[in-house]
N, CA, C, O and CB atoms as a CASP TS submission, in Angstrom:
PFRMAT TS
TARGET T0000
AUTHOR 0000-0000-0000
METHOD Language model
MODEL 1
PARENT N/A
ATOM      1  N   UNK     1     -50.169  14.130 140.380  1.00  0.00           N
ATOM      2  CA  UNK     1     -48.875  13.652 139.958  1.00  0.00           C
ATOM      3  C   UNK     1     -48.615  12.238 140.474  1.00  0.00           C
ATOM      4  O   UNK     1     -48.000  11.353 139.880  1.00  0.00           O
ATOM      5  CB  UNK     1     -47.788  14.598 140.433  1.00  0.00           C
ATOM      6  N   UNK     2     -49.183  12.173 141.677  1.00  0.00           N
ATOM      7  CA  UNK     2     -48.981  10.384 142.171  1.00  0.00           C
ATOM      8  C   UNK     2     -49.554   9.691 141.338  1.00  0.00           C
ATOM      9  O   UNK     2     -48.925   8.834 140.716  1.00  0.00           O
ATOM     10  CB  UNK     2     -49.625   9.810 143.582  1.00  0.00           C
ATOM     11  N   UNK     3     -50.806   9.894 141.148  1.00  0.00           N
ATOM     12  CA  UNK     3     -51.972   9.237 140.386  1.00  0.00           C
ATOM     13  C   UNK     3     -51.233   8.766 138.756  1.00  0.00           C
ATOM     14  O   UNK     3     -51.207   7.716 138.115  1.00  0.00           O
ATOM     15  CB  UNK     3     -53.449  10.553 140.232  1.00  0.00           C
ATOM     16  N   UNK     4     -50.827   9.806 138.592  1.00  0.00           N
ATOM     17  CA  UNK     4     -49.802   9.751 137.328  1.00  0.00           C
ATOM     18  C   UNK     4     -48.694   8.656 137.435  1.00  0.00           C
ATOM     19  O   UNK     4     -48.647   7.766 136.586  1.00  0.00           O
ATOM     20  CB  UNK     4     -49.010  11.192 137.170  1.00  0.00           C
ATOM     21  N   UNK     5     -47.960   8.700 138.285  1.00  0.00           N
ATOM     22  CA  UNK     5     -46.690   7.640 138.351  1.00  0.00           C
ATOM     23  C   UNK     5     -47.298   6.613 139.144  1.00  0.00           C
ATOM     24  O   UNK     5     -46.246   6.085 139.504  1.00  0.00           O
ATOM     25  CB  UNK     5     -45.190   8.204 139.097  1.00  0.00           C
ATOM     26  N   UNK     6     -48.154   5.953 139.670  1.00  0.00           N
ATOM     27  CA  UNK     6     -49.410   4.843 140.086  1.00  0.00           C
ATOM     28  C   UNK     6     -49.679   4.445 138.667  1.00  0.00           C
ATOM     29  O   UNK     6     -49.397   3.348 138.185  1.00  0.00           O
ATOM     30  CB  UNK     6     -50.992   5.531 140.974  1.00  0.00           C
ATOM     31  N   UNK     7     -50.117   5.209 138.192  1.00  0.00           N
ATOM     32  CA  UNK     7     -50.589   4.663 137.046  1.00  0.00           C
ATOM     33  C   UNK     7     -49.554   3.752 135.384  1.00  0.00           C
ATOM     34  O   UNK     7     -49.773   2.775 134.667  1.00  0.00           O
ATOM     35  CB  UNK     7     -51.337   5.994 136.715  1.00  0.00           C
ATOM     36  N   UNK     8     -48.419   4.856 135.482  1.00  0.00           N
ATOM     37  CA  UNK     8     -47.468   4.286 134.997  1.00  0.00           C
ATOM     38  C   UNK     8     -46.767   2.945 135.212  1.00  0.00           C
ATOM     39  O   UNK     8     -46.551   1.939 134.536  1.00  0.00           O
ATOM     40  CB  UNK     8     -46.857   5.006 135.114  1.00  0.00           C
ATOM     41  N   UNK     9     -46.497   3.388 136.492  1.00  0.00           N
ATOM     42  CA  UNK     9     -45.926   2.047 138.019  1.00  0.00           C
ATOM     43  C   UNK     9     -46.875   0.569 137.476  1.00  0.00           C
ATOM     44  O   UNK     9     -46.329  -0.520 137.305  1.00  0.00           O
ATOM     45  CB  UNK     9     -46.828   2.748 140.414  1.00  0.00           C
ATOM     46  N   UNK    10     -48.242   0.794 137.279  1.00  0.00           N
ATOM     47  CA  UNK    10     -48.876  -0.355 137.206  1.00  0.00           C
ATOM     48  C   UNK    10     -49.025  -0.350 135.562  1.00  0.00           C
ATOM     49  O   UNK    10     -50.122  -0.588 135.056  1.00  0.00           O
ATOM     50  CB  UNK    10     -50.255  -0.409 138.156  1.00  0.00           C
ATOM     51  N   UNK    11     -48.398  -0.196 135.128  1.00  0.00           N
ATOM     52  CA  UNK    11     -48.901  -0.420 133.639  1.00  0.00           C
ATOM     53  C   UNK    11     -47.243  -0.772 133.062  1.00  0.00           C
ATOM     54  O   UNK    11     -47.126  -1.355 131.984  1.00  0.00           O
ATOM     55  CB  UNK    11     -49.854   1.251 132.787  1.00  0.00           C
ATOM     56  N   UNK    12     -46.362  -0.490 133.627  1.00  0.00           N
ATOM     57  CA  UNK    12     -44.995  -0.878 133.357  1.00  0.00           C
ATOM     58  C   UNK    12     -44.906  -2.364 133.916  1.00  0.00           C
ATOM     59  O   UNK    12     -44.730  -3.333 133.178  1.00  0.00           O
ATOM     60  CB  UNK    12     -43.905   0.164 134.064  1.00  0.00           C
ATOM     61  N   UNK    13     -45.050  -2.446 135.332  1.00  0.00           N
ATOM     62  CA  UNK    13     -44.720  -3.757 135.731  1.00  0.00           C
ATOM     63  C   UNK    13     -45.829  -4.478 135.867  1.00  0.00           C
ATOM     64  O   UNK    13     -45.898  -5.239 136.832  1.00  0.00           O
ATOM     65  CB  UNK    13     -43.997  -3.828 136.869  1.00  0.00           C
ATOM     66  N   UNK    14     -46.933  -4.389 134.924  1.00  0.00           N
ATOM     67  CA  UNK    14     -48.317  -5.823 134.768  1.00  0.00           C
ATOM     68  C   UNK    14     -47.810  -5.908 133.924  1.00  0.00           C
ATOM     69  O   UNK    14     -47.848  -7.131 133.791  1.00  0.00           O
ATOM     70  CB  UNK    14     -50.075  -5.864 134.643  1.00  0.00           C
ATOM     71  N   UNK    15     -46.947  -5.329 132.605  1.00  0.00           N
ATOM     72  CA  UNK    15     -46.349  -5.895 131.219  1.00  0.00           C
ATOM     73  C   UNK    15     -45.476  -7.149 131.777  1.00  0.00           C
ATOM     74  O   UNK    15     -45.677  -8.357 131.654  1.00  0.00           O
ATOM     75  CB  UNK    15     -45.284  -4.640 130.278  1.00  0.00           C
ATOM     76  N   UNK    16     -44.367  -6.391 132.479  1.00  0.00           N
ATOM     77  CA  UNK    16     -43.318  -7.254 132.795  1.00  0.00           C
ATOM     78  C   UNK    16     -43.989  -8.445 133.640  1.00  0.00           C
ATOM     79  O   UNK    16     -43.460  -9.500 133.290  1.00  0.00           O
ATOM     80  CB  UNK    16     -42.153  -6.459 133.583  1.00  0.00           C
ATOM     81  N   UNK    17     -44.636  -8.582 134.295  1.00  0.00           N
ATOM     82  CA  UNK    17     -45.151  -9.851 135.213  1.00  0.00           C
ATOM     83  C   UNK    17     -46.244 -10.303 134.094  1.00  0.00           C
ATOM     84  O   UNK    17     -46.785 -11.331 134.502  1.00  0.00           O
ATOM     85  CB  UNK    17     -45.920  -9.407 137.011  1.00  0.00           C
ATOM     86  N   UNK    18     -46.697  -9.956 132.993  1.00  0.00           N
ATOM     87  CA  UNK    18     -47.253 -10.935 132.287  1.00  0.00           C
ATOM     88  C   UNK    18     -46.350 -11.193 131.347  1.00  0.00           C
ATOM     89  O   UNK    18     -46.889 -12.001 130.591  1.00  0.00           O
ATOM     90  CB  UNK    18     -48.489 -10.674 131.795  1.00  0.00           C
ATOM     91  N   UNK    19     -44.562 -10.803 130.723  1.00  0.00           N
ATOM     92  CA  UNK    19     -43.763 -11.254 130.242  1.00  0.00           C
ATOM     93  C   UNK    19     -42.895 -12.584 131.669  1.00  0.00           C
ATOM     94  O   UNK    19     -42.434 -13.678 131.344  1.00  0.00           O
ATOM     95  CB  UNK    19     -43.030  -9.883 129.589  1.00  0.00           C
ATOM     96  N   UNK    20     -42.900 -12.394 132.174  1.00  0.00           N
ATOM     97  CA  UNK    20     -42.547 -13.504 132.925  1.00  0.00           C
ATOM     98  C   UNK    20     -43.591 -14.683 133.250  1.00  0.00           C
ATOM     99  O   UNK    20     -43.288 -15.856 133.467  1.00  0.00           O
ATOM    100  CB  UNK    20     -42.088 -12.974 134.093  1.00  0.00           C
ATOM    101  N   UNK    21     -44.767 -14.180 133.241  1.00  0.00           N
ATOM    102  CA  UNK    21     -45.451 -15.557 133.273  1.00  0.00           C
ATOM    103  C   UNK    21     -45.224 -16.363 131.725  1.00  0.00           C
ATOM    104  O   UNK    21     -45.127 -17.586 131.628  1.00  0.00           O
ATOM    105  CB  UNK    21     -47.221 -15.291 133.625  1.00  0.00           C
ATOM    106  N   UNK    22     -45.170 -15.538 130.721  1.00  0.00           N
ATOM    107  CA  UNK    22     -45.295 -16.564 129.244  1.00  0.00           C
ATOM    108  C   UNK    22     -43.970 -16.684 129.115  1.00  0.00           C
ATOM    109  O   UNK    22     -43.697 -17.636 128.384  1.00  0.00           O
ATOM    110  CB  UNK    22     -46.056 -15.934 127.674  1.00  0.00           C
ATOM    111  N   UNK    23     -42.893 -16.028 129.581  1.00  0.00           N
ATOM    112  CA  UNK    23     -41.282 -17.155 129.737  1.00  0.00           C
ATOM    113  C   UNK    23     -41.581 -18.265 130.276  1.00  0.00           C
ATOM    114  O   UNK    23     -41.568 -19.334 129.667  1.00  0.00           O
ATOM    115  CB  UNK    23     -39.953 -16.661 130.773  1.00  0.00           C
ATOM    116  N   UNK    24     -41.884 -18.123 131.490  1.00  0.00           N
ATOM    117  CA  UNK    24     -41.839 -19.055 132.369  1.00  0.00           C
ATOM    118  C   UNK    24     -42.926 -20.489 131.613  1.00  0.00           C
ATOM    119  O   UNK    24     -42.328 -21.526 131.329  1.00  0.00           O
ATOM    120  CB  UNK    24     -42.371 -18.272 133.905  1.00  0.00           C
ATOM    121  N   UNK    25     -44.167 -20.426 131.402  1.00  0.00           N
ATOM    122  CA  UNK    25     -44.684 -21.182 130.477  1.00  0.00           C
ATOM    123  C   UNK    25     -44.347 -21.926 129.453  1.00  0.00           C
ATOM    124  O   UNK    25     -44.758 -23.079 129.327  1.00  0.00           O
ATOM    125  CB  UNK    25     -45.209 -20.720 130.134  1.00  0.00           C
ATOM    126  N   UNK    26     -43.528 -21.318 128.576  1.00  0.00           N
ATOM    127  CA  UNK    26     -42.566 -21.481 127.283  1.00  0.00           C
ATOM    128  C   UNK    26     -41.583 -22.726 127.901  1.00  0.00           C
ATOM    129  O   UNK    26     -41.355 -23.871 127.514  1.00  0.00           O
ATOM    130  CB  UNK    26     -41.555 -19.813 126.820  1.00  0.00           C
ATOM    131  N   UNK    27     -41.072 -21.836 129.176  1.00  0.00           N
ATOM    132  CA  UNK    27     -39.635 -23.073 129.468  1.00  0.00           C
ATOM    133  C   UNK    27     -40.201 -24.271 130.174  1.00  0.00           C
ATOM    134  O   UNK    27     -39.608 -25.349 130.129  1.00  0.00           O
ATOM    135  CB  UNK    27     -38.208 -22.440 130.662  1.00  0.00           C
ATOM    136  N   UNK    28     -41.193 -24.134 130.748  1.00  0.00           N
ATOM    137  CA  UNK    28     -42.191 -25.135 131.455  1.00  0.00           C
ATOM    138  C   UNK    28     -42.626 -25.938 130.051  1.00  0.00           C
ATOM    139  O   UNK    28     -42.634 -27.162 130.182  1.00  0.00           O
ATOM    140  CB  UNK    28     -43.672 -24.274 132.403  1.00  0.00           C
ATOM    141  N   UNK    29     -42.921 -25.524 128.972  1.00  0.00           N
ATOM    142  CA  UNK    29     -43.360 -26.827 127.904  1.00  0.00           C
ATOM    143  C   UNK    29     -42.178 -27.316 127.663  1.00  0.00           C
ATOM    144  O   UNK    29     -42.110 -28.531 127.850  1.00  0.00           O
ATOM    145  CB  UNK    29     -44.127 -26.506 126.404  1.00  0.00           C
ATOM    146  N   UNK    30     -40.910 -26.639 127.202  1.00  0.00           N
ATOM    147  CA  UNK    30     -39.425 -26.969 126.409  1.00  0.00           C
ATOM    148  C   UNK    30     -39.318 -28.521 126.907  1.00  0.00           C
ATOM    149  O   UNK    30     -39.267 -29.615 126.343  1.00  0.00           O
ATOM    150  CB  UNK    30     -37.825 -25.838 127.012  1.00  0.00           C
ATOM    151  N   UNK    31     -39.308 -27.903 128.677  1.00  0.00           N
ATOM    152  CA  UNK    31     -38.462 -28.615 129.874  1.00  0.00           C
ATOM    153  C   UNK    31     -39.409 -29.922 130.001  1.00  0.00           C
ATOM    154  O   UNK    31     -38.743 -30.868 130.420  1.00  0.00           O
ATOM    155  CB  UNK    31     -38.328 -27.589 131.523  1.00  0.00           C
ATOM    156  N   UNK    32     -40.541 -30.203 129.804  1.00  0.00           N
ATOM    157  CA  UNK    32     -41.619 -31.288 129.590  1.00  0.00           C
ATOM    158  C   UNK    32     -41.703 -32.235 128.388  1.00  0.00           C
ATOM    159  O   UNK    32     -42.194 -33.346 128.188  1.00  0.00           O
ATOM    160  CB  UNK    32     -42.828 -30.648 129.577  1.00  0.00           C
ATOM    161  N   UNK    33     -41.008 -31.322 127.661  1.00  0.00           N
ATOM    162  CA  UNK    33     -40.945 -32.303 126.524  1.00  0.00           C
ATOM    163  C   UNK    33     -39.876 -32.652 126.331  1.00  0.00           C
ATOM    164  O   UNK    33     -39.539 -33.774 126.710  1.00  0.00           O
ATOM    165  CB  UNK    33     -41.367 -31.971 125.385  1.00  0.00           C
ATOM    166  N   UNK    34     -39.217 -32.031 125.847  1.00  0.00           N
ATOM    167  CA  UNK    34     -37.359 -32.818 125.948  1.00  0.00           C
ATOM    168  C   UNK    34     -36.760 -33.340 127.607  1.00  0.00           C
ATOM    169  O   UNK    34     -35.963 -34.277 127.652  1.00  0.00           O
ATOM    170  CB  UNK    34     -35.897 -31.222 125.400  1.00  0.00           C
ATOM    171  N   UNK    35     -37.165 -32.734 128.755  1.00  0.00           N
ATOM    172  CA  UNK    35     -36.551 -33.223 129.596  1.00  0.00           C
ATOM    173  C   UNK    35     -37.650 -34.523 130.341  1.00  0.00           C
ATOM    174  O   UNK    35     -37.339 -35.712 130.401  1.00  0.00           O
ATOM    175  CB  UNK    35     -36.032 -31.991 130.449  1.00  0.00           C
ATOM    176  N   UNK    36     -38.419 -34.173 130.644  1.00  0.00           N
ATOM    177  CA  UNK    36     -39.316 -34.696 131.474  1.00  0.00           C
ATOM    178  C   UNK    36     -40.402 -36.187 130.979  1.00  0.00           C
ATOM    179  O   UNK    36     -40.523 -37.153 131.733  1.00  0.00           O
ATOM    180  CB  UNK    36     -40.111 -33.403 131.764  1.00  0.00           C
ATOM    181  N   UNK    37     -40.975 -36.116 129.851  1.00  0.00           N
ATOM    182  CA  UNK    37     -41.738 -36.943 128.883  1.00  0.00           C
ATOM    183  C   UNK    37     -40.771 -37.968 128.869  1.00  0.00           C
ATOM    184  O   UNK    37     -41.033 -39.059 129.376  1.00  0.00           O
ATOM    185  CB  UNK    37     -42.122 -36.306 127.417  1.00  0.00           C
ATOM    186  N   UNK    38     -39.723 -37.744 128.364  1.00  0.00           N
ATOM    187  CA  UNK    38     -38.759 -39.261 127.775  1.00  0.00           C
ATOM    188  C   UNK    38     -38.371 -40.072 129.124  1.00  0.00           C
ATOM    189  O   UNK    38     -38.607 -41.272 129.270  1.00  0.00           O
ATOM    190  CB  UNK    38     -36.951 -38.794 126.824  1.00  0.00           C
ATOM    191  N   UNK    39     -37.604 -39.068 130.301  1.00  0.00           N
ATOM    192  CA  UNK    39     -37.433 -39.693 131.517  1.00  0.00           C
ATOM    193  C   UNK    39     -39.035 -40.428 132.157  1.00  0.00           C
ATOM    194  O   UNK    39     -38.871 -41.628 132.377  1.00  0.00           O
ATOM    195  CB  UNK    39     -36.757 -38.452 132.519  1.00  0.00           C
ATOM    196  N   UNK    40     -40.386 -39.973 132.456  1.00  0.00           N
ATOM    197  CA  UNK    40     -41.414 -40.677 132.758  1.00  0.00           C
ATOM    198  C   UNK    40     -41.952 -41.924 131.916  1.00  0.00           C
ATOM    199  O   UNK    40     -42.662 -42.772 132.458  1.00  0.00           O
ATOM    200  CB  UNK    40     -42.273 -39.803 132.859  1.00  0.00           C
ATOM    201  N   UNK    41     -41.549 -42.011 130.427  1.00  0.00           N
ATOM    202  CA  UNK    41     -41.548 -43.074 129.409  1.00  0.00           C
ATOM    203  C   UNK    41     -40.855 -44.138 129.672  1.00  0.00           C
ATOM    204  O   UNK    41     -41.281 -45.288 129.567  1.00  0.00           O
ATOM    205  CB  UNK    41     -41.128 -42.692 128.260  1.00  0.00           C
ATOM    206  N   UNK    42     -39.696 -43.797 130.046  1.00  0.00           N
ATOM    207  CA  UNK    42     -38.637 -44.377 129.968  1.00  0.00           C
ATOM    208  C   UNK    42     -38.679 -44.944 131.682  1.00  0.00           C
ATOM    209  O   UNK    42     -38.139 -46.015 131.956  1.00  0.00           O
ATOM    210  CB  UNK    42     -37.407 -43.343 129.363  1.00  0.00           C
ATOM    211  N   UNK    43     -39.048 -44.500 132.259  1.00  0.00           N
ATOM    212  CA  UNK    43     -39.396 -44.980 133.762  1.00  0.00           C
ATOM    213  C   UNK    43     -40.323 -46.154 133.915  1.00  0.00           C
ATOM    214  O   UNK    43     -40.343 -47.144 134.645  1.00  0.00           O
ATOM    215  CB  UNK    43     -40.078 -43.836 134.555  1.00  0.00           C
ATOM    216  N   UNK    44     -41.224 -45.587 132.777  1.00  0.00           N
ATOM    217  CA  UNK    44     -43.005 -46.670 132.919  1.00  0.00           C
ATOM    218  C   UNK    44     -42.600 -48.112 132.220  1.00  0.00           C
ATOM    219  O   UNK    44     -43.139 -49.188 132.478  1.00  0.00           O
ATOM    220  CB  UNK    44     -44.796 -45.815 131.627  1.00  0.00           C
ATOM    221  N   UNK    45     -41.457 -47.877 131.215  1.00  0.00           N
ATOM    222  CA  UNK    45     -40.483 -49.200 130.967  1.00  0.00           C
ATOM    223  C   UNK    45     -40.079 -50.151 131.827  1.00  0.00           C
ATOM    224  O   UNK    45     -40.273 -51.366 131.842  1.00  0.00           O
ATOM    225  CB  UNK    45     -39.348 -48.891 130.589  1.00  0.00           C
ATOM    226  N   UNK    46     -39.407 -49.328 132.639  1.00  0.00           N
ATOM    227  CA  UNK    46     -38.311 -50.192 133.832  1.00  0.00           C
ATOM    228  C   UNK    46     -39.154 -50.662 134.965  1.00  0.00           C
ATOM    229  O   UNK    46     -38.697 -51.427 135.815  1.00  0.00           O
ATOM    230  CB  UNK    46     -36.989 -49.117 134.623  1.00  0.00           C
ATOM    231  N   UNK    47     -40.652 -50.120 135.000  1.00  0.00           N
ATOM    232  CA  UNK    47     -41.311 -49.980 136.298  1.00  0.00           C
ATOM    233  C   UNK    47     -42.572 -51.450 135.837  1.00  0.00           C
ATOM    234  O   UNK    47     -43.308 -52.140 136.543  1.00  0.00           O
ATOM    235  CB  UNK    47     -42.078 -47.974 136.618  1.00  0.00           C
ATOM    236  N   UNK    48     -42.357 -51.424 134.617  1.00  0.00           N
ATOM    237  CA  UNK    48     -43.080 -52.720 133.436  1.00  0.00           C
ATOM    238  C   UNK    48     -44.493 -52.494 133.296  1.00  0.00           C
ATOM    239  O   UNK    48     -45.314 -53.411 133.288  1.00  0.00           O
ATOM    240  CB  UNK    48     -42.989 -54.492 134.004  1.00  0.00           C
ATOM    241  N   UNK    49     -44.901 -50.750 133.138  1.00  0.00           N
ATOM    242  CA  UNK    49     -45.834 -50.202 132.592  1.00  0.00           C
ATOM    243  C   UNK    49     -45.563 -50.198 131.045  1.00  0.00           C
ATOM    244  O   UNK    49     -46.590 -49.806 130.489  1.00  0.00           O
ATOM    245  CB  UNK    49     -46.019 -48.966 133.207  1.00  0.00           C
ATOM    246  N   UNK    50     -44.837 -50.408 130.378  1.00  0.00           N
ATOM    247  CA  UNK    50     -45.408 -51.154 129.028  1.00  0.00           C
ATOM    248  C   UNK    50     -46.599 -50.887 128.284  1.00  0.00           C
ATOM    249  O   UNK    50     -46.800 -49.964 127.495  1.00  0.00           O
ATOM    250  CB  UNK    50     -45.623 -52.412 129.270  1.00  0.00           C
ATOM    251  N   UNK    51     -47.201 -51.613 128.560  1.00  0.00           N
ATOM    252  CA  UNK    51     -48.371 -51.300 128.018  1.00  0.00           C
ATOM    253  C   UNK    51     -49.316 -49.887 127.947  1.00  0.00           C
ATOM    254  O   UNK    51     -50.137 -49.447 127.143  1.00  0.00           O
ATOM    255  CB  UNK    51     -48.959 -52.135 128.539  1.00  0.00           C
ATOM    256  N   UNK    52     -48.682 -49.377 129.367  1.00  0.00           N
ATOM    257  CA  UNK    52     -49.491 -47.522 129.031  1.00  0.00           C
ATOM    258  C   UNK    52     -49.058 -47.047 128.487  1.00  0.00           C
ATOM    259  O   UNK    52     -49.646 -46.244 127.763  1.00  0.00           O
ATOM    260  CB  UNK    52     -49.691 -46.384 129.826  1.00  0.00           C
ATOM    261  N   UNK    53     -46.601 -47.342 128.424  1.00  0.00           N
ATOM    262  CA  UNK    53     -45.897 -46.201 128.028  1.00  0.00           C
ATOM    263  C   UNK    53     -46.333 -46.391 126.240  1.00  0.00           C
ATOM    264  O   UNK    53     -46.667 -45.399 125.593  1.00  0.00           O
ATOM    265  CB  UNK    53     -44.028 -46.284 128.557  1.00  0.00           C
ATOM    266  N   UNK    54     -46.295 -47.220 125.861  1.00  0.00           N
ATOM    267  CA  UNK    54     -46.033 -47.505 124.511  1.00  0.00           C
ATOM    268  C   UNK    54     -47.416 -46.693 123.883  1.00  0.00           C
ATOM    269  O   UNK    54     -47.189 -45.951 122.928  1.00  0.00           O
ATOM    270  CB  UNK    54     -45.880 -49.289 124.188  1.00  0.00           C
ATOM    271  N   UNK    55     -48.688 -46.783 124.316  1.00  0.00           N
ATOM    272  CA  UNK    55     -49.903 -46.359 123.420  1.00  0.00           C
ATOM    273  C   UNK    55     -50.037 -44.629 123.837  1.00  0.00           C
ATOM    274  O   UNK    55     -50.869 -43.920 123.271  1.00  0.00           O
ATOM    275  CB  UNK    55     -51.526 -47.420 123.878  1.00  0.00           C
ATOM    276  N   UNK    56     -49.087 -44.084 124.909  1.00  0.00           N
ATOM    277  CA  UNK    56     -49.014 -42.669 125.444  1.00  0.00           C
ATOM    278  C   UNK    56     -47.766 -41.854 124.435  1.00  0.00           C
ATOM    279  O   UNK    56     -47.865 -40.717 123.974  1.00  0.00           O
ATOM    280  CB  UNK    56     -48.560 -42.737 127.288  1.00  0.00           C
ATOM    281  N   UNK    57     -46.757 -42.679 124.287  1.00  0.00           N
ATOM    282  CA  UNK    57     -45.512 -42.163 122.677  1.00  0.00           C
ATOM    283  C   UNK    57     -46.463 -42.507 121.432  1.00  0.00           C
ATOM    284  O   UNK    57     -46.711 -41.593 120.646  1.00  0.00           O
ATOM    285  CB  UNK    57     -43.593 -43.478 122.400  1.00  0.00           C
ATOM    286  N   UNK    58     -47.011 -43.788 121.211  1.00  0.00           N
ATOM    287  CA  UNK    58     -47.800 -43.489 120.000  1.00  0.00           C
ATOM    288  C   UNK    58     -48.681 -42.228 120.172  1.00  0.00           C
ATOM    289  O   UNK    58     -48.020 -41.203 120.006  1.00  0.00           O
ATOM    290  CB  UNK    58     -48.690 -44.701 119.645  1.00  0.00           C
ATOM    291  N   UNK    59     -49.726 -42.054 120.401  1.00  0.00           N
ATOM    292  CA  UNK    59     -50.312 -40.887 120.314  1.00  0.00           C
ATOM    293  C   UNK    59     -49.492 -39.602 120.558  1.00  0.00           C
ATOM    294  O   UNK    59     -49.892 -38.565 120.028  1.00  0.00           O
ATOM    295  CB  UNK    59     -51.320 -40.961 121.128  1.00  0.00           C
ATOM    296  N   UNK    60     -48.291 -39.584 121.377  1.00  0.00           N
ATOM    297  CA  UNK    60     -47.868 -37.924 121.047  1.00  0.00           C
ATOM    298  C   UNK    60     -47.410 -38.251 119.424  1.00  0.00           C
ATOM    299  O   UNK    60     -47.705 -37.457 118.531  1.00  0.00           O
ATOM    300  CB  UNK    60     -46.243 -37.115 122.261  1.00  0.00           C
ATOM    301  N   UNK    61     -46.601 -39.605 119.134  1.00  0.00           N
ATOM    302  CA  UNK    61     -45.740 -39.638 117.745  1.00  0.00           C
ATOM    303  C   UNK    61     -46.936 -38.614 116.457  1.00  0.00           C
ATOM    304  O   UNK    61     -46.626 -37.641 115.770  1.00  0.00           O
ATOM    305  CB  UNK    61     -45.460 -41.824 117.161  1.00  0.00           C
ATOM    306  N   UNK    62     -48.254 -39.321 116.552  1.00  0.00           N
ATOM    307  CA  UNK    62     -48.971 -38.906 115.646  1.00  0.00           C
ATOM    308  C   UNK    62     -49.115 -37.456 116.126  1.00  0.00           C
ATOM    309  O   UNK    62     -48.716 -36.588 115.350  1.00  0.00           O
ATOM    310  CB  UNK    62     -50.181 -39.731 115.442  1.00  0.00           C
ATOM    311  N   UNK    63     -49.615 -37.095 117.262  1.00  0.00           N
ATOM    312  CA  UNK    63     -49.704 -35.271 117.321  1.00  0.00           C
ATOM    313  C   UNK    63     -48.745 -34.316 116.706  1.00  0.00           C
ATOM    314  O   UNK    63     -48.875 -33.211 116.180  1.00  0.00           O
ATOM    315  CB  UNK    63     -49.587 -34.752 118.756  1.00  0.00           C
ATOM    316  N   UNK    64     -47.634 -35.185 116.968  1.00  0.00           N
ATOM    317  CA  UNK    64     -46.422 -34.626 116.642  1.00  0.00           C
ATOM    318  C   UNK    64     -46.089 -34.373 114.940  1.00  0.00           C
ATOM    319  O   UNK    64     -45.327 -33.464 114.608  1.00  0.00           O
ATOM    320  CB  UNK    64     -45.408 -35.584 117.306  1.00  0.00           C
ATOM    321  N   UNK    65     -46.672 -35.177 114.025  1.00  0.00           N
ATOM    322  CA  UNK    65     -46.630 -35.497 112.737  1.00  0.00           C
ATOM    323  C   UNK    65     -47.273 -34.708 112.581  1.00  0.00           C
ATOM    324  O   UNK    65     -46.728 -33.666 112.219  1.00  0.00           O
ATOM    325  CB  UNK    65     -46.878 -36.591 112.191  1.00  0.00           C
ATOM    326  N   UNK    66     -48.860 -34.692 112.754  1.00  0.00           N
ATOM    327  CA  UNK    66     -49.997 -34.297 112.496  1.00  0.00           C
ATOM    328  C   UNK    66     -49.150 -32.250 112.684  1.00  0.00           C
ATOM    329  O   UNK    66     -49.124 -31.575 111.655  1.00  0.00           O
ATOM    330  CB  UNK    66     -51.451 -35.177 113.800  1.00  0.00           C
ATOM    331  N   UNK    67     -48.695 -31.739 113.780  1.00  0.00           N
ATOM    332  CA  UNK    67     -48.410 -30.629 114.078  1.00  0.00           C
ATOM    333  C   UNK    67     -47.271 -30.592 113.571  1.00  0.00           C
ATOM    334  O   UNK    67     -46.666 -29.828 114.324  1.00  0.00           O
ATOM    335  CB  UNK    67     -48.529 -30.301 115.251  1.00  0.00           C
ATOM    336  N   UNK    68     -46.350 -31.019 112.531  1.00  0.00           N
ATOM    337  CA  UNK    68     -45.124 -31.055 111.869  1.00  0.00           C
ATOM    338  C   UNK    68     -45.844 -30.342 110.584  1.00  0.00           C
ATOM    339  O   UNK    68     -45.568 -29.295 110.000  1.00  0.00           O
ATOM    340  CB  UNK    68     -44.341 -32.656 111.694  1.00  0.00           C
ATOM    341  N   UNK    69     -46.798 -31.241 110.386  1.00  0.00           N
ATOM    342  CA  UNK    69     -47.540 -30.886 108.944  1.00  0.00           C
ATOM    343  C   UNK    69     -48.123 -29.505 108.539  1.00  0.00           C
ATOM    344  O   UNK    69     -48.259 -28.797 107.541  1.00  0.00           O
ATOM    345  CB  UNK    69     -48.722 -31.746 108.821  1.00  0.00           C
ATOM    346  N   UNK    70     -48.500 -29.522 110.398  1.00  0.00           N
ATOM    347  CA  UNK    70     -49.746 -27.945 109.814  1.00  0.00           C
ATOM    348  C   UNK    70     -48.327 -26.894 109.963  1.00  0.00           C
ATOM    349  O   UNK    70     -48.728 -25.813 109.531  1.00  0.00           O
ATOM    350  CB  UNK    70     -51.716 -27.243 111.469  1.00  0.00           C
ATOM    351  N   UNK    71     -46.876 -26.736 110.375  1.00  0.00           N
ATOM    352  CA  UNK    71     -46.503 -25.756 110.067  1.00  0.00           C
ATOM    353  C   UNK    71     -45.885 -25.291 108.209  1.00  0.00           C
ATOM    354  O   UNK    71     -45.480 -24.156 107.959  1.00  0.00           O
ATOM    355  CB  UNK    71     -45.648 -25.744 111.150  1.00  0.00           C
TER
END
């Protein structure tokens, strides 16, 4: 009967701890792209990296097109 609820026990909460790792992942990309990307862009501006920020937004711009398309 232990063996039984052990077994349940670990098969209930490895679901839930592998549903919290792919939340957590999910909000980790959201939070990188809308929050985080524009503020480090926008930093490499003021800091008169220029020249990296600008050819690092071109290439996401095109990924971004390119992955607009395939949906």
């Amino acid at each position: 009967m232990s063996f039984l609820f052990f077994l349940f026990f670990v098969l209930i909460f490895g679901k839930l701890i592998g549903f919290a790792f792919s939340a957590t992942w999910g909000l980790f990309k959201v939070l990188m792209y809308i929050v985080f990307l524009p503020v480090i862009l926008i930093g490499m501006v003021f800091c008169g990296l220029l020249y990296l920020a600008f050819p690092i937004l071109i290439v996401i711009g095109i990924v971004s097109l390119i992955a607009g398309f395939a949906d």
